[in-house]
C-alpha positions as CSV (number, residue, x, y, z in Angstrom):
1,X,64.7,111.0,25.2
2,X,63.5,107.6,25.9
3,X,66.2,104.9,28.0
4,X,67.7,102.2,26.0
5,X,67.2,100.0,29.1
6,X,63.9,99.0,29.2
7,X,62.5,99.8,32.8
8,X,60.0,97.0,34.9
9,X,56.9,98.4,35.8
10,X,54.6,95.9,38.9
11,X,51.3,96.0,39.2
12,X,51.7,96.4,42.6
13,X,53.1,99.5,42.1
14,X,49.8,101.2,40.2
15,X,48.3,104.2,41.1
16,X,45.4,106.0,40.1
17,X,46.1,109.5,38.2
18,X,46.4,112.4,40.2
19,X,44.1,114.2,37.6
20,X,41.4,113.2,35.3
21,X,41.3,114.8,31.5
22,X,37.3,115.7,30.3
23,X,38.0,116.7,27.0
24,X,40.5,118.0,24.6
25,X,40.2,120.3,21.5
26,X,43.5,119.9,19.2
27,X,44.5,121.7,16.6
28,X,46.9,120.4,13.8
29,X,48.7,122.7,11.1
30,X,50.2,119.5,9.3
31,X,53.7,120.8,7.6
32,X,56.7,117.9,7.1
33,X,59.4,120.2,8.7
34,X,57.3,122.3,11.3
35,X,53.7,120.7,12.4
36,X,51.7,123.1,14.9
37,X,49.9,121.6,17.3
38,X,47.6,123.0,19.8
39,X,45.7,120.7,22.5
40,X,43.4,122.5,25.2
41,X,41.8,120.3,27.4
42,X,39.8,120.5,30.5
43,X,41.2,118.7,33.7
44,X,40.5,118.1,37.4
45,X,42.1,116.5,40.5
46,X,41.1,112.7,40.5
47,X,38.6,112.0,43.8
48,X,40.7,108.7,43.8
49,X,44.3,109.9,43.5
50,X,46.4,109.5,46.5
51,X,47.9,113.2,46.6
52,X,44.8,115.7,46.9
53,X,47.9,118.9,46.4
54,X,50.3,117.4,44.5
55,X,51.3,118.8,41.1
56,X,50.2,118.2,37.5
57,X,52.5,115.3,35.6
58,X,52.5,115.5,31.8
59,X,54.7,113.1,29.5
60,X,56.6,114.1,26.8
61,X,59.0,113.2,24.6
62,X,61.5,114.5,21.5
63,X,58.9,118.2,21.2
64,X,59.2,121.9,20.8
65,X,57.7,123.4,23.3
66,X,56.4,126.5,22.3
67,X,53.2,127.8,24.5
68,X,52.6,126.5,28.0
69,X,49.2,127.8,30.4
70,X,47.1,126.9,33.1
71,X,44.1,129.3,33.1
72,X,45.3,131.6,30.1
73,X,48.5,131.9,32.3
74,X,52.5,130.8,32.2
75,X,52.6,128.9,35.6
76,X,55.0,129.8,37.9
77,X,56.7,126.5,39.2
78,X,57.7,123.8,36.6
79,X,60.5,121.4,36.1
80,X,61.1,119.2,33.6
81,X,63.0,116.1,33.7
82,X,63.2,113.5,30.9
83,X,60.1,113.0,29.3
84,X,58.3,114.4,32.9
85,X,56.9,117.9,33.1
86,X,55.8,118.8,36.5
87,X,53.4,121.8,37.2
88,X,53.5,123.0,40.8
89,X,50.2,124.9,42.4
90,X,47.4,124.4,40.0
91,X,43.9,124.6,40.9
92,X,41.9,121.6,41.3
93,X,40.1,122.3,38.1
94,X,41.5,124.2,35.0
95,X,42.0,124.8,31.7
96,X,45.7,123.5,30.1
97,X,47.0,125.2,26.6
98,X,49.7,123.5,25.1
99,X,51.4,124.4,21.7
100,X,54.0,122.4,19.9
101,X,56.0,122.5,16.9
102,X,56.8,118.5,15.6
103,X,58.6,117.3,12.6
104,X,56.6,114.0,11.4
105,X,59.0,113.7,8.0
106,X,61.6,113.5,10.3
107,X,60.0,111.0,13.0
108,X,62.0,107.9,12.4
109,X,60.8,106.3,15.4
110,X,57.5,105.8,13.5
111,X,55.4,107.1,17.4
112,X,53.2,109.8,17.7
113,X,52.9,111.2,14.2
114,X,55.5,111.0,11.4
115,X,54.8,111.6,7.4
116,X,55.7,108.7,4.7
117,X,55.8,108.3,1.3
118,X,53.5,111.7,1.3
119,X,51.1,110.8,4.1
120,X,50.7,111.5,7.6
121,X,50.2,108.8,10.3
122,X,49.9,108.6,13.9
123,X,50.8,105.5,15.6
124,X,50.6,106.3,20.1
125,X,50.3,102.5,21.3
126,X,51.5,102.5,24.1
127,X,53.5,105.8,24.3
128,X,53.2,107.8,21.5
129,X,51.0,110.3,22.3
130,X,53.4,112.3,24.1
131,X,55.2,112.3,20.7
132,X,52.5,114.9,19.7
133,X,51.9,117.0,23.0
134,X,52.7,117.2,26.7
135,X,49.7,114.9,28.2
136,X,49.2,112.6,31.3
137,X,49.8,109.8,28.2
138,X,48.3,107.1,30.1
139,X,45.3,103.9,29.7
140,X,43.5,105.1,32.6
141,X,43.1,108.6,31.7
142,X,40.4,109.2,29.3
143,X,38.8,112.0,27.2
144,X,36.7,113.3,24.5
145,X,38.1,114.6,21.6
146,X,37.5,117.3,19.3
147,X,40.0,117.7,16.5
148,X,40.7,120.3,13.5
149,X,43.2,119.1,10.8
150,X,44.4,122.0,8.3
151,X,46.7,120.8,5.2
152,X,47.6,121.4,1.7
153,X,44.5,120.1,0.0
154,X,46.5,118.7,-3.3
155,X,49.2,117.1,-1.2
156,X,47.0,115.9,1.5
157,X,43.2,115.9,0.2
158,X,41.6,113.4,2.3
159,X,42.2,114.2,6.2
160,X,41.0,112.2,8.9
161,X,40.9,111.4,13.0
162,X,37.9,109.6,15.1
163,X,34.5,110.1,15.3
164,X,32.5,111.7,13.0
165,X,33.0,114.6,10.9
166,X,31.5,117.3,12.0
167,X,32.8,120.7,9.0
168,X,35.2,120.8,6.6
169,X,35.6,123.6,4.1
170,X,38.2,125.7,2.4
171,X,41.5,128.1,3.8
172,X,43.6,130.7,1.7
173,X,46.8,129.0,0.6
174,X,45.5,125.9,-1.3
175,X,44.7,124.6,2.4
176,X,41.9,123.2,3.8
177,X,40.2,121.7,6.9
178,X,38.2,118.8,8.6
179,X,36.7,118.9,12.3
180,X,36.3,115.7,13.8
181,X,34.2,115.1,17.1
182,X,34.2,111.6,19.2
183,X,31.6,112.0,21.6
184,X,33.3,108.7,23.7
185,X,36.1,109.2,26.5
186,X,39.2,106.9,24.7
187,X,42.6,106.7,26.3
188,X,45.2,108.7,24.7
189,X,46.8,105.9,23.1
190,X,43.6,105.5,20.8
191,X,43.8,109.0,19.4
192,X,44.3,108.6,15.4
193,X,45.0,111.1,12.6
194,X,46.1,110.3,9.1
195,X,46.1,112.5,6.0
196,X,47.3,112.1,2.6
197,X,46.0,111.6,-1.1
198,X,44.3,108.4,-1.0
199,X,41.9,106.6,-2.9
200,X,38.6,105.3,-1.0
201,X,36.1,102.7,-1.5
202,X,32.1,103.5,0.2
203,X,29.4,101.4,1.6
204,X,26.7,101.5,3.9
205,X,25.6,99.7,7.0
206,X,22.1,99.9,8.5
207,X,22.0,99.3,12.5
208,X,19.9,97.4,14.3
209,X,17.7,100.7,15.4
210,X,17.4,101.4,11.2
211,X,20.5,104.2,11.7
212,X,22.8,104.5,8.6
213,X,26.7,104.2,8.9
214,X,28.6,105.7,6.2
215,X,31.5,103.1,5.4
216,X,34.8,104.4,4.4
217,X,38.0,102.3,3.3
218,X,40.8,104.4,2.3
219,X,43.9,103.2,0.3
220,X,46.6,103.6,-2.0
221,X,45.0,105.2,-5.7
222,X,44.7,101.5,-7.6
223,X,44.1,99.3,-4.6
224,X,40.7,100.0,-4.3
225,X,39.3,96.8,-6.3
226,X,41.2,95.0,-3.4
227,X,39.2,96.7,-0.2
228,X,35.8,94.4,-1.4
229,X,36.9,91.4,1.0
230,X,37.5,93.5,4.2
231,X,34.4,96.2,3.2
232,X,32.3,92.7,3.9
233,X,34.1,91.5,6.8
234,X,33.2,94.5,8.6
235,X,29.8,94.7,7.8
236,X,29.7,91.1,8.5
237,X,31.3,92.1,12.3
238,X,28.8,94.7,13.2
239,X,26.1,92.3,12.6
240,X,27.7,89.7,14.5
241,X,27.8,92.5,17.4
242,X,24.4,93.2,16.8
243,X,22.7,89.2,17.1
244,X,25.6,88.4,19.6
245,X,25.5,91.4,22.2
246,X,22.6,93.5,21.1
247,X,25.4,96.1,20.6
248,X,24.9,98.7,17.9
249,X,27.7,100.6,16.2
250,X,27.4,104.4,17.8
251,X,29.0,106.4,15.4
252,X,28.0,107.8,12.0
253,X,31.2,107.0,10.2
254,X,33.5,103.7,10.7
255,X,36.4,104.1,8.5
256,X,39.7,101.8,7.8
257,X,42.9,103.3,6.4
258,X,44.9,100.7,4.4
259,X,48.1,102.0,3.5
260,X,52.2,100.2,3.1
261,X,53.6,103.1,5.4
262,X,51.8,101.4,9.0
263,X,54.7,100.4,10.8
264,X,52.5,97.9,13.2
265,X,50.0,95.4,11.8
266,X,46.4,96.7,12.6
267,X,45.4,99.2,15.8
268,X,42.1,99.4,16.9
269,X,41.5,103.3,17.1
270,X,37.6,103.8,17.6
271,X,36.1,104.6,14.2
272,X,39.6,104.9,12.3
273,X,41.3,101.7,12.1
274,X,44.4,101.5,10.2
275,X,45.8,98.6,8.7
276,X,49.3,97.6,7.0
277,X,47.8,97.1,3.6
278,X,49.2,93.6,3.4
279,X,46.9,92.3,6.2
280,X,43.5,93.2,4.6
281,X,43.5,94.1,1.2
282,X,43.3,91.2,-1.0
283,X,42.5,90.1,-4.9
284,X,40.0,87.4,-5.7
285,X,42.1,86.3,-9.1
286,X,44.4,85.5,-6.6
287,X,43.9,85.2,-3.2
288,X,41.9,82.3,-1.6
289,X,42.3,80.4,2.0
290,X,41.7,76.3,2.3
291,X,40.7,75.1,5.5
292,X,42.7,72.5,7.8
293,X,41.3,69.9,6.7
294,X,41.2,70.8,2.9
295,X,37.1,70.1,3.1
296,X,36.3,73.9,2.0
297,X,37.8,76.7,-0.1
298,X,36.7,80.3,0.7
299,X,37.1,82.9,-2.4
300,X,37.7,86.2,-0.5
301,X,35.0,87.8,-3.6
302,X,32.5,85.7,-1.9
303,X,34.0,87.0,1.7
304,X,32.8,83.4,3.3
């Protein structure tokens, strides 16, 4: 469990990871009580790091471990302290399978993923990745990400993480599945996943290079009139991007989720953003801003 006394880190004290994370395939069996999840990723020993034979550190923190291997095998030295799991003797490039069981309806905490009001959410800024599985949860250790979501299809029908989505289709059980690919190495803290029965309003955005973004805001069932506002803002953004840096959006998909159950304001996960709905949606009969100086009115319908 984390300390209640909150622990100085220096700058001067930084140093590089001892292993570098390529990729990561996860797996998520979403279930209130009893969550599966699986994560294999592909790591090596960092060129940089300052211990060429020390072991692997991973972070974790309040999980069931239930499946731990390097190379399809149990490793033979480990030791776990806190939220530190340190794996003696592995190779300088391998494959690490972890499995664990989580409870996100009973995640007060509101880190890593929990389940409110019906939906799934994942909040990891800045630790709560490790909430989910046993990771070296840090900025400077970045990956691509592949991940599966599975789910009750009437309680959760809508299921979504970064990048863009690549199947989805049908399992026995009433269940169902997305896959999700984000070809970009993000920190851990960046990973997103939400799921839940949401309503969604749909636009499209037309790069620079003549590519078309599908535009997704996803909300509360009856709050979708309110999404019109921050649908133009961000297609308002990426142009600015565009004329500003010559930077085009590199994704097929950008979507927002604006739901009551954030527990922060906004986080900035690549291609899923999600939003406490108070801070974007709004209703033109009602909402409208005045500048300082009272020399212009802005109705959000207009999105000026």
């Amino acid at each position: 469990m984390k300390s209640d006394t909150p622990q100085t880190v220096y700058l001067a004290d930084y140093r590089p990871p001892a292993f570098l994370v390529d990729s990561i395939e996860f797996t998520f069996d979403l279930d209130p009580e009893a969550t599966r999840v699986r994560a294999e990723s592909r790591l090596r020993r960092n060129p940089a790091g300052d211990d060429m034979a020390g072991p692997l550190t991973l972070y974790g923190d309040s999980l069931k471990l239930l499946l731990l291997q390097i190379d399809g095998s149990e490793p033979a030295e480990r030791r776990t302290q806190g939220e530190s799991l340190e794996i003696a003797g592995v190779p300088d490039e391998f494959t690490l399978v972890v499995e664990t069981e989580i409870a996100p309806a009973r995640n007060t905490r509101l880190e890593g993923l929990y389940l409110s009001n019906g939906t799934f959410c994942t909040q990891c800024e800045p630790e709560g990745f490790r909430r989910i599985t046993w990771f070296p949860d840090r900025p400077d250790v970045m990956a691509t990400y592949g991940v599966t979501i599975r789910a009750d299809r009437k309680k959760q029908p809508v299921l979504l993480s970064n990048g863009n989505l690549v199947d989805s289709g049908e399992l026995p059980d009433g269940r169902h599945y997305t896959v999700w690919h984000d070809p970009f190495p993000k920190p851990s803290y960046l990973f997103a996943l939400v799921a839940g029965d949401l309503g969604c309003l749909n636009d499209r955005f037309t790069t620079m290079s003549g590519r078309e973004v599908d535009l997704r805001i996803y909300t509360h069932h009856g709050y979708e009139d309110r999404c019109g506002f921050a649908m133009d803002s961000l297609k308002r953004a990426m142009a600015w991007d565009e004329r500003t840096f010559g930077l085009e959006y590199d994704l097929d998909r950008f979507n927002i989720v604006a739901i009551n159950d954030f527990n922060m304001g906004a986080m900035e996960n690549k291609s899923l953003n999600i939003f406490n709905a108070k801070y974007i949606l709004a209703d033109p009969e009602s909402a409208t801003w005045r500048a300082p100086d009272d020399r212009a009115t802005c109705d959000v319908s207009a999105g000026a």
